[in-house]
C-alpha positions in Angstrom: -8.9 -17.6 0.0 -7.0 -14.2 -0.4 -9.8 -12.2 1.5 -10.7 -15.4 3.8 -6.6 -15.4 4.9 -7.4 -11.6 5.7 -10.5 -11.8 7.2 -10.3 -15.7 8.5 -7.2 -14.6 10.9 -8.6 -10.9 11.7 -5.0 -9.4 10.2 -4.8 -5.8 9.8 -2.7 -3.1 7.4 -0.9 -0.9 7.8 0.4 2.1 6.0 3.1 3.7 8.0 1.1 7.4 9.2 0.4 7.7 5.4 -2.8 9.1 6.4 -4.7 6.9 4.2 -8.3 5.5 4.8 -8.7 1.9 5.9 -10.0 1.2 2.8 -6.7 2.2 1.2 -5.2 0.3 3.2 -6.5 -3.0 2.4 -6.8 -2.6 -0.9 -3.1 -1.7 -0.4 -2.7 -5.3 1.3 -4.4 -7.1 -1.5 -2.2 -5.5 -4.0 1.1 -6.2 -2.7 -0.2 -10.0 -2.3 -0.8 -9.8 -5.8 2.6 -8.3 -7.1 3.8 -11.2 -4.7 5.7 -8.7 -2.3 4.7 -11.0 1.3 7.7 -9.0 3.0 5.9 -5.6 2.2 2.3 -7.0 3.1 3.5 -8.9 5.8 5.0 -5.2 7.6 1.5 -4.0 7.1 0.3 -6.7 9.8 -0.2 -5.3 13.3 2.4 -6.5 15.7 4.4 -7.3 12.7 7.6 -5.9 14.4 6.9 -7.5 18.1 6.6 -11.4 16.3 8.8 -13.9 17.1 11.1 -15.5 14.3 8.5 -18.6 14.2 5.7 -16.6 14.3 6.8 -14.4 11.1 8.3 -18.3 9.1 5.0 -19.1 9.3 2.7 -16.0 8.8 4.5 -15.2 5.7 4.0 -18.5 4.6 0.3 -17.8 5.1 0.6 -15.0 3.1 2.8 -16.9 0.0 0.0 -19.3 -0.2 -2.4 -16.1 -0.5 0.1 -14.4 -3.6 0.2 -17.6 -5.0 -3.9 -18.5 -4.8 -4.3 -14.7 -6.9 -1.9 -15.8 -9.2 -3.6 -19.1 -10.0 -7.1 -17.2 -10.3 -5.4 -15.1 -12.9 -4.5 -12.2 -10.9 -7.0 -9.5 -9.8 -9.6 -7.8 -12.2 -10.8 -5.3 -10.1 -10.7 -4.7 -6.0 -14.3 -3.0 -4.9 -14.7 -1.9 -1.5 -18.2 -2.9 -0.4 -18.1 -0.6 3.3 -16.1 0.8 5.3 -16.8 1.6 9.0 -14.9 2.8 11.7 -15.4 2.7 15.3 -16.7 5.8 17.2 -13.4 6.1 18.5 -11.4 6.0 15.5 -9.1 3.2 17.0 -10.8 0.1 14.4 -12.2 -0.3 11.6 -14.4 -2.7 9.2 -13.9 -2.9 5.5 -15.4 -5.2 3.6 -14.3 -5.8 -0.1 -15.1 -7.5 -2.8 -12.4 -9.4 -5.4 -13.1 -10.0 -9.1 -10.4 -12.1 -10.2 -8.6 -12.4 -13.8 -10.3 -16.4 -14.3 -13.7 -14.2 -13.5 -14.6 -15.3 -9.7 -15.1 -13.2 -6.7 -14.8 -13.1 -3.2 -16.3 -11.1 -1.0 -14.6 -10.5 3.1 -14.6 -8.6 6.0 -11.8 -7.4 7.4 -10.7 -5.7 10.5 -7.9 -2.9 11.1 -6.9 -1.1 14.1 -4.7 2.3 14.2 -2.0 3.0 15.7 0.6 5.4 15.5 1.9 4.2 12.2 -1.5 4.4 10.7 -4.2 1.8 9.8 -2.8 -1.7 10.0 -4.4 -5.4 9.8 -5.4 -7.1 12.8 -4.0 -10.0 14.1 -6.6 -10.6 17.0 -10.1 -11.6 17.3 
């Protein structure tokens, strides 16, 4: 569910003109869902900062359930990024990564960034 919530609603990261691959960047994401930190990861989202006060209640709810599904699976073993692509023109990207949990199951997801002049961050759009 953790990669589906990233990949099922197109989010983006972002790290803040760290200079950091997209690849970084989501593992990034995935890591501060595990260490439960859904402020941190939820400022990683593009258009984070233009959301209305509904919009972030229930995103980082969204992202809660995600910290608390990693937590049940007994954390995460080991984040292995499959690919990562990004666009001729440098403005999005593709990664795809694959999850080993601590209970021993994986999950495999695609997820989409776009960069912008805080760096690579997770999309919210299609």
């Amino acid at each position: 569910m953790v990669l589906a919530l990233v990949a099922t609603t197109g989010l983006m990261v972002s790290c803040s003109g760290s200079g950091k691959s997209p690849a970084d960047v989501s593992k990034s994401f995935i890591q501060k869902l595990e260490k439960g930190d859904v402020d941190a990861a939820y400022q990683m989202l593009d258009g984070a900062e233009n959301a209305t006060a509904e919009e972030t209640q229930k995103l980082k709810a969204f992202l809660s359930e995600g910290a608390k599904e990693i937590s049940t699976k007994g954390g995460i073993k080991k984040i292995e990024v499959v690919s990562e692509t990004i666009s001729e023109d440098g403005k999005t990207a593709e990664v795809t990564i694959m999850l080993t949990y601590g209970n021993g199951e994986t999950d495999e997801s695609t997820t989409k960034l776009k960069n912008s002049e805080d760096g690579w961050k997770i999309f919210l759009g299609k």
